[in-house]
Biopython code that builds the backbone (N, CA, C, O; Angstrom):
import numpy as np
from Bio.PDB.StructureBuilder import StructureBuilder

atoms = [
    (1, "UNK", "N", (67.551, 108.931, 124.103)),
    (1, "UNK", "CA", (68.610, 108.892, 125.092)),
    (1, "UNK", "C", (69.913, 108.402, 124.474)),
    (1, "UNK", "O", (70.964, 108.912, 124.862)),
    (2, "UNK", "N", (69.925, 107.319, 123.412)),
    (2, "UNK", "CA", (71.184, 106.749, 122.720)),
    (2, "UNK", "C", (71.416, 107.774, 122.367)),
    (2, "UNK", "O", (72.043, 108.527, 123.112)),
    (3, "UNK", "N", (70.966, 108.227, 120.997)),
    (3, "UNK", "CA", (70.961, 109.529, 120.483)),
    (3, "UNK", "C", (72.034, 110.635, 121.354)),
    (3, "UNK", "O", (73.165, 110.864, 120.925)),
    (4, "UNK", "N", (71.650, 111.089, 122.263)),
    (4, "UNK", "CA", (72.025, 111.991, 122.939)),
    (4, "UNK", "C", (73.685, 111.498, 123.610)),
    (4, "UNK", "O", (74.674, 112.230, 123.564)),
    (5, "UNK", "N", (73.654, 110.082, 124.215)),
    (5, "UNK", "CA", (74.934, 109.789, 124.281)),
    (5, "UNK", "C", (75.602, 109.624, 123.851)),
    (5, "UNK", "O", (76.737, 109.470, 124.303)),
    (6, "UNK", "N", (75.072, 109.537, 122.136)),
    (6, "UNK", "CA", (76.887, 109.570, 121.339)),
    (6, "UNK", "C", (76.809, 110.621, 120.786)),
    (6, "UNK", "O", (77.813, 110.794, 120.095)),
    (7, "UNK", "N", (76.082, 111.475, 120.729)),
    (7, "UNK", "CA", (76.152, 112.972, 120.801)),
    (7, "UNK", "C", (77.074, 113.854, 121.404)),
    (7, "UNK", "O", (77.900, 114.604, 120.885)),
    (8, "UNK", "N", (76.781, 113.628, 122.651)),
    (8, "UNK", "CA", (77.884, 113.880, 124.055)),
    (8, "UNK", "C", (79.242, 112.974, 123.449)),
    (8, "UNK", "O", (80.321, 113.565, 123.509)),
    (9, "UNK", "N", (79.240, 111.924, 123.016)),
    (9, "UNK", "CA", (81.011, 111.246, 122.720)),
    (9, "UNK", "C", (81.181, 111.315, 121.867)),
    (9, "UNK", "O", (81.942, 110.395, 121.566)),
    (10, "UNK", "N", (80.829, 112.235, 120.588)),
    (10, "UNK", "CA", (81.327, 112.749, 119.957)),
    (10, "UNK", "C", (82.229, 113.895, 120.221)),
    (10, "UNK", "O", (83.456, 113.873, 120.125)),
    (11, "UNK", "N", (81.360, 115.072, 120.622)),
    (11, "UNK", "CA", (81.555, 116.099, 121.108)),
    (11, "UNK", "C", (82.543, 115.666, 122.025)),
    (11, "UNK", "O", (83.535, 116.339, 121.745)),
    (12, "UNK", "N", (82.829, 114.872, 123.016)),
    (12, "UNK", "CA", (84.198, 115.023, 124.089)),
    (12, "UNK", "C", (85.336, 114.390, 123.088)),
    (12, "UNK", "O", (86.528, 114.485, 123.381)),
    (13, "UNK", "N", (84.942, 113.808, 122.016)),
    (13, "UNK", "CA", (86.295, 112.663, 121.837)),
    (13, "UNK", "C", (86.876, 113.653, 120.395)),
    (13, "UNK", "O", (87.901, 113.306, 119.808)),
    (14, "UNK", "N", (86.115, 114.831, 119.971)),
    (14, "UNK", "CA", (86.106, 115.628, 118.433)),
    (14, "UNK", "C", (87.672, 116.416, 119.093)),
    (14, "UNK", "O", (88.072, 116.952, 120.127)),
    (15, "UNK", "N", (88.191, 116.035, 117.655)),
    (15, "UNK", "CA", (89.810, 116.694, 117.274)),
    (15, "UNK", "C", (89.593, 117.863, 117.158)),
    (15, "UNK", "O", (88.420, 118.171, 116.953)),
    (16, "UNK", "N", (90.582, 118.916, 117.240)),
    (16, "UNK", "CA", (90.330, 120.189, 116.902)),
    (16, "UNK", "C", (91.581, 120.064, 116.036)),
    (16, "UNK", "O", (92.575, 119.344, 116.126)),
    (17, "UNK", "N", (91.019, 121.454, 114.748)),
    (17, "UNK", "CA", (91.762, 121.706, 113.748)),
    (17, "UNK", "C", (91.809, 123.211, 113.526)),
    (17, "UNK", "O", (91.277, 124.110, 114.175)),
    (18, "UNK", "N", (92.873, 123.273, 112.035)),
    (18, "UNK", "CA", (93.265, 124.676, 111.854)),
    (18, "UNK", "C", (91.479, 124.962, 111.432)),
    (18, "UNK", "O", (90.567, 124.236, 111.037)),
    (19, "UNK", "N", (91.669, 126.944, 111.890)),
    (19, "UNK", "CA", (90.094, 127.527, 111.817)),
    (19, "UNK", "C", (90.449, 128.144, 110.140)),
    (19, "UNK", "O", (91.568, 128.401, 109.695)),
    (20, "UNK", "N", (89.240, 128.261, 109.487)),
    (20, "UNK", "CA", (88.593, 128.395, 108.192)),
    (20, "UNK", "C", (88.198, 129.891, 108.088)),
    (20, "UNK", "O", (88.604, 130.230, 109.200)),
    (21, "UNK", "N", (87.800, 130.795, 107.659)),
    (21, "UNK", "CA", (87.865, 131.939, 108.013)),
    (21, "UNK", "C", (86.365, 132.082, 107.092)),
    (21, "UNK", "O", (85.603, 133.038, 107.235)),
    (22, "UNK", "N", (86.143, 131.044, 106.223)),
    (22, "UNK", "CA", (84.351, 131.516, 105.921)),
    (22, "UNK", "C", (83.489, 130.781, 106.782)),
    (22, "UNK", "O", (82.429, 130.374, 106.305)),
    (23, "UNK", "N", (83.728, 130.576, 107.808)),
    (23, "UNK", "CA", (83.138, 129.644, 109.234)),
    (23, "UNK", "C", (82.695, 130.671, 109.973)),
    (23, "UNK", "O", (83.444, 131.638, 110.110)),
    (24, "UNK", "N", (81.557, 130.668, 110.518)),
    (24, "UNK", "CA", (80.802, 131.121, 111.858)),
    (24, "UNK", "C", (80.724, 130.054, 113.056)),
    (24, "UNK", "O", (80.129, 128.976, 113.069)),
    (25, "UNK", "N", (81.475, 130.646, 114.031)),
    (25, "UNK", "CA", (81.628, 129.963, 115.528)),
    (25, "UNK", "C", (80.945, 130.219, 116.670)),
    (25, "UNK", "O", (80.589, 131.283, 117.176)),
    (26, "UNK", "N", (80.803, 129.004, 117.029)),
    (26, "UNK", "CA", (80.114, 129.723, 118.759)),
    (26, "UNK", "C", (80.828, 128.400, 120.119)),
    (26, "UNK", "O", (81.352, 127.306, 119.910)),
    (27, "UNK", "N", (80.636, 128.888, 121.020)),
    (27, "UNK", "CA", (81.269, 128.474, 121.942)),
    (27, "UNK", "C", (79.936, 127.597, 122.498)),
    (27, "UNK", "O", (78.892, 128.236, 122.625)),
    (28, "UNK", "N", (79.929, 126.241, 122.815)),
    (28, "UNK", "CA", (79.029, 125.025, 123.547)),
    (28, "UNK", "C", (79.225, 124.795, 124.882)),
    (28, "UNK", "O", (80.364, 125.241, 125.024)),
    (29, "UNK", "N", (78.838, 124.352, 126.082)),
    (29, "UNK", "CA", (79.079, 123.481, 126.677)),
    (29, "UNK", "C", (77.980, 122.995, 127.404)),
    (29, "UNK", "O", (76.886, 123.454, 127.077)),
    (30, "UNK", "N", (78.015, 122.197, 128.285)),
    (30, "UNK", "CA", (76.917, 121.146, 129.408)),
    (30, "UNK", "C", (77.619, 120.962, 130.457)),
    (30, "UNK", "O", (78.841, 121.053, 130.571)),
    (31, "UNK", "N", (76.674, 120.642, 131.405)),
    (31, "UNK", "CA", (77.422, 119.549, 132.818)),
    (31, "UNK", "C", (78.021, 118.311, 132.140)),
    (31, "UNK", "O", (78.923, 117.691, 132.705)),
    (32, "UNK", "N", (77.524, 117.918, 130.893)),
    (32, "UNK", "CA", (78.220, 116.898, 130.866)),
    (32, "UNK", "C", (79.555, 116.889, 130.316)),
    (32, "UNK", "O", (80.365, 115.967, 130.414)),
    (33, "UNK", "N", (79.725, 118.056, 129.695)),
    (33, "UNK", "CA", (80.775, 118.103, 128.500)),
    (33, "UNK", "C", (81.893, 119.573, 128.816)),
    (33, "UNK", "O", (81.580, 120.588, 129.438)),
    (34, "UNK", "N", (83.222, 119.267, 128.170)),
    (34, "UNK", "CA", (83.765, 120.349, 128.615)),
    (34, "UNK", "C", (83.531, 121.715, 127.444)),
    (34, "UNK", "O", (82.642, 121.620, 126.597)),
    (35, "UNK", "N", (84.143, 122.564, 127.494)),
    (35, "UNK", "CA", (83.471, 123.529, 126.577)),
    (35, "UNK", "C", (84.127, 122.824, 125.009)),
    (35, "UNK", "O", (85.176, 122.194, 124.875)),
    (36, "UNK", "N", (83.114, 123.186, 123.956)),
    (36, "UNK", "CA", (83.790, 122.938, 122.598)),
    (36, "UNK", "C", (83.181, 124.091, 121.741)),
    (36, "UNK", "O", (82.272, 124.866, 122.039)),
    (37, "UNK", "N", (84.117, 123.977, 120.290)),
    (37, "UNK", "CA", (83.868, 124.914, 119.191)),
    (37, "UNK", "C", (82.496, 124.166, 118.389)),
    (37, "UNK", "O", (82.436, 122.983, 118.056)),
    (38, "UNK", "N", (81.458, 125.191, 118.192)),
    (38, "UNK", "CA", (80.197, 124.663, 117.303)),
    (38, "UNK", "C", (80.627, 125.354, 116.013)),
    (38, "UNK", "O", (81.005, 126.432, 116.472)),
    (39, "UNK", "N", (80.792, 125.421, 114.840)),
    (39, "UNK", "CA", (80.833, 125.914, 113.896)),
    (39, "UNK", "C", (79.580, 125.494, 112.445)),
    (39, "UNK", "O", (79.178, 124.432, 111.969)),
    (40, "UNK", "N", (79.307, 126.965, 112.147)),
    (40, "UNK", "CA", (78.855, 126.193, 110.418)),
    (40, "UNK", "C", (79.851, 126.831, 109.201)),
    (40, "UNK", "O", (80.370, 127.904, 108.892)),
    (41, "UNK", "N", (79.784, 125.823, 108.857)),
    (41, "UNK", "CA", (80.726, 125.454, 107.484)),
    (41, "UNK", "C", (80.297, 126.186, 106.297)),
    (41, "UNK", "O", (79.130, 126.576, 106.248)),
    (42, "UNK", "N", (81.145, 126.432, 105.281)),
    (42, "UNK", "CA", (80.512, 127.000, 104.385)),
    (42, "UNK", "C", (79.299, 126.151, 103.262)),
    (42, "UNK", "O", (78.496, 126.542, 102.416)),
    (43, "UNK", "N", (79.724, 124.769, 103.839)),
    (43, "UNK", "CA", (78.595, 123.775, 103.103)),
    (43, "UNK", "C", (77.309, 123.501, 103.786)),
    (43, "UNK", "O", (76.393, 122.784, 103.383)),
    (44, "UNK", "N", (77.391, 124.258, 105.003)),
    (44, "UNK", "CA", (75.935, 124.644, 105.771)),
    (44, "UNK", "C", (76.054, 122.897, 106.949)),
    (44, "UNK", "O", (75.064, 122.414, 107.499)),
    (45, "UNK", "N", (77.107, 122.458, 107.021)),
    (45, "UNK", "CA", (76.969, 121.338, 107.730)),
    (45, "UNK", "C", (77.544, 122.091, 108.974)),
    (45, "UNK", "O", (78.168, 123.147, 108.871)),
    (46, "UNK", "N", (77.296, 121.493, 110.100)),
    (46, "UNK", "CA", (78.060, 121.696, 111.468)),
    (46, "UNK", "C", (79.253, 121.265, 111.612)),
    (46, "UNK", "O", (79.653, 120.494, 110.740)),
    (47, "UNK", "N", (79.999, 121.550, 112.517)),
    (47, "UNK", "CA", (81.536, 121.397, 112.585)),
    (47, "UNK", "C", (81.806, 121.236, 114.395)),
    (47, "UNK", "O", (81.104, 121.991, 115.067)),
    (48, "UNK", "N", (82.737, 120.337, 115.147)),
    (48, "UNK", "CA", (82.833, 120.530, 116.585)),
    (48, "UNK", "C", (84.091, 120.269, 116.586)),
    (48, "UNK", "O", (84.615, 119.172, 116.392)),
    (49, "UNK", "N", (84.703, 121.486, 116.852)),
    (49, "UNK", "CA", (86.432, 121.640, 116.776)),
    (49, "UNK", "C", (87.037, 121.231, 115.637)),
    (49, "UNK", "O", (87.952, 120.408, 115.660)),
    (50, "UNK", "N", (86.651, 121.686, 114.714)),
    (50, "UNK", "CA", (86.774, 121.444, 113.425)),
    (50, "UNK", "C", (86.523, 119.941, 112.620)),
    (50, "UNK", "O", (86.718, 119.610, 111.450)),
    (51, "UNK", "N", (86.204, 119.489, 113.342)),
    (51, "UNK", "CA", (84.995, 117.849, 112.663)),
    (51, "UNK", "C", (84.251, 117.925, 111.897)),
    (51, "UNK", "O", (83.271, 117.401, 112.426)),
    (52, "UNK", "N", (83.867, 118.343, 110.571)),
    (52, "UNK", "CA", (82.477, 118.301, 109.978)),
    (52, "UNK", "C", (81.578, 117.555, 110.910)),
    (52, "UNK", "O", (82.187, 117.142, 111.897)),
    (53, "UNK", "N", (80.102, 117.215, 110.878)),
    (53, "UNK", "CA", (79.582, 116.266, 111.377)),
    (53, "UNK", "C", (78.874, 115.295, 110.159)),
    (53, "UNK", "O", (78.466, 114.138, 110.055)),
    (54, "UNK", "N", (79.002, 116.604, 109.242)),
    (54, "UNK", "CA", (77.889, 115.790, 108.321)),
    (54, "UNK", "C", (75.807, 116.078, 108.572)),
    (54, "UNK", "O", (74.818, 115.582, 108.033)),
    (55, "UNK", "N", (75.968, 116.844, 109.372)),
    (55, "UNK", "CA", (74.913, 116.771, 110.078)),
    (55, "UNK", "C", (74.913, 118.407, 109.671)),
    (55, "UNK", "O", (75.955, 119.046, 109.825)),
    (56, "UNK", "N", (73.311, 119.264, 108.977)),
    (56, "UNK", "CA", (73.082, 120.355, 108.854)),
    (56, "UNK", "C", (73.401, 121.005, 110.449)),
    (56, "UNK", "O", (73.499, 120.381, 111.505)),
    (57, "UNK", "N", (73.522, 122.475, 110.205)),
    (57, "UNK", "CA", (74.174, 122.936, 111.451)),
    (57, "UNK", "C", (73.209, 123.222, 112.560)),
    (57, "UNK", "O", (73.344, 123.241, 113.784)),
    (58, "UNK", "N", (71.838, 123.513, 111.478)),
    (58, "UNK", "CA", (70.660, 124.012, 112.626)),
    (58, "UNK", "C", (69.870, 122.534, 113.733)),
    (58, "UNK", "O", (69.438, 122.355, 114.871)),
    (59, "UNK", "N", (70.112, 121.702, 112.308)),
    (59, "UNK", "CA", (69.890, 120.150, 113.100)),
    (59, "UNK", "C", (70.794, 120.041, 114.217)),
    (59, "UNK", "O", (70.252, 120.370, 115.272)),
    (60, "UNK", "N", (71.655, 119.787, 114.294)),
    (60, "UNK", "CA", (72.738, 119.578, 115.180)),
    (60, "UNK", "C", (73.017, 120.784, 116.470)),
    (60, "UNK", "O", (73.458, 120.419, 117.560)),
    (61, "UNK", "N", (72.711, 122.176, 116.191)),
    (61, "UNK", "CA", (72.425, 122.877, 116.938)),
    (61, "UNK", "C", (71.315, 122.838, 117.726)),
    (61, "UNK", "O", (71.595, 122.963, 118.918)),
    (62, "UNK", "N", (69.857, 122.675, 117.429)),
    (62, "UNK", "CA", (68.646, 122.152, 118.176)),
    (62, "UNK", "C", (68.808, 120.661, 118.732)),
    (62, "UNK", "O", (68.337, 120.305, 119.812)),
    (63, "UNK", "N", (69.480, 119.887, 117.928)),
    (63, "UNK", "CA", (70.006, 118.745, 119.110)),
    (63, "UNK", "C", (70.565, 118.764, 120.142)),
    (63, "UNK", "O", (70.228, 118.111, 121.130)),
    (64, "UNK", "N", (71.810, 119.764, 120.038)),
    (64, "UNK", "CA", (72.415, 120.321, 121.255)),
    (64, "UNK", "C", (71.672, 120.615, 122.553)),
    (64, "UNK", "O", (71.742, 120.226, 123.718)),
    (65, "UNK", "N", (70.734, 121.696, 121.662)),
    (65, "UNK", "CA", (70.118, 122.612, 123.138)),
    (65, "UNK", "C", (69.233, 121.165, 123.529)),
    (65, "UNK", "O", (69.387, 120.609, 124.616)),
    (66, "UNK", "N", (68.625, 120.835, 122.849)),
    (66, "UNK", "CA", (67.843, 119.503, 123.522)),
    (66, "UNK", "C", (67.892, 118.707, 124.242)),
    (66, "UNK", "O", (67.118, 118.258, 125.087)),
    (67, "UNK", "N", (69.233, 118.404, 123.793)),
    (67, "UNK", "CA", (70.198, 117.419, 125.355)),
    (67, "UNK", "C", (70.924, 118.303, 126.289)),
    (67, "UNK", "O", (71.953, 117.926, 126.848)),
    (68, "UNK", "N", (70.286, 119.747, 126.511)),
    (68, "UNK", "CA", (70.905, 120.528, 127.572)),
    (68, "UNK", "C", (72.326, 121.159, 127.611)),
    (68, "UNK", "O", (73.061, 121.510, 128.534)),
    (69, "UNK", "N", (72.449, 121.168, 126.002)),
    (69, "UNK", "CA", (73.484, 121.958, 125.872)),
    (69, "UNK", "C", (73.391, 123.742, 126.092)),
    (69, "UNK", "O", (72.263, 124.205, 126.268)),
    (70, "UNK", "N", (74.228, 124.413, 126.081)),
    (70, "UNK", "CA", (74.024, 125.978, 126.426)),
    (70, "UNK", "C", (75.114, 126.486, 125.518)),
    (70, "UNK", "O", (76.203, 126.298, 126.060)),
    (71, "UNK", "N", (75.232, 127.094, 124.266)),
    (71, "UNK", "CA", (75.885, 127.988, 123.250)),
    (71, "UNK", "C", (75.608, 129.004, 123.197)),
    (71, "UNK", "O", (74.561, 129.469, 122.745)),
    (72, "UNK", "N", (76.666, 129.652, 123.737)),
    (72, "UNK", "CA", (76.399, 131.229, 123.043)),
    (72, "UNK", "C", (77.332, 131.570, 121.611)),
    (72, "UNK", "O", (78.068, 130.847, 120.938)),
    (73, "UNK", "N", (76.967, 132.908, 121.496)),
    (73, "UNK", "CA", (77.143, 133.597, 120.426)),
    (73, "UNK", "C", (78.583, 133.820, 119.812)),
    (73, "UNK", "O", (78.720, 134.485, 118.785)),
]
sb = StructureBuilder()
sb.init_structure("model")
sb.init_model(0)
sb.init_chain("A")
sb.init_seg("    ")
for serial, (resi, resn, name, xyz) in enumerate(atoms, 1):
    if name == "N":
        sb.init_residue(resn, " ", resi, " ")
    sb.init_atom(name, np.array(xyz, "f"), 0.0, 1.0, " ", f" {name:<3s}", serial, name[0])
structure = sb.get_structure()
């Protein structure tokens, strides 16, 4: 449950930046959260409005859906 809430305050409080053009994007959101950019990086880490996370992208993507996130394509 911690987990998941600074998950969520990340994701609401993440800066957005200029887009990268060897990046693959998808669009996120929840009831809890307003919509944000999911990206993977060309270093295979995840990205949320241009944030690295540091966090592999598929990790951080199955975290998402876990805490009831919904991304499409």
């Amino acid at each position: 449950m911690k987990k998941t809430i600074l998950l969520l305050l990340f994701v609401i409080t993440a800066l957005a930046c200029d887009k990268d053009d060897e990046r693959t994007c998808r669009f996120c959101s929840s009831d809890q959260t307003p919509e944000f950019e999911l990206c993977r990086e060309s270093n295979g880490n995840a990205s949320v409005n241009g944030e690295d996370t540091g966090t592999s992208y598929e990790v951080y993507l199955d975290d998402l859906v876990e805490a009831g996130a919904s991304c499409g394509n």
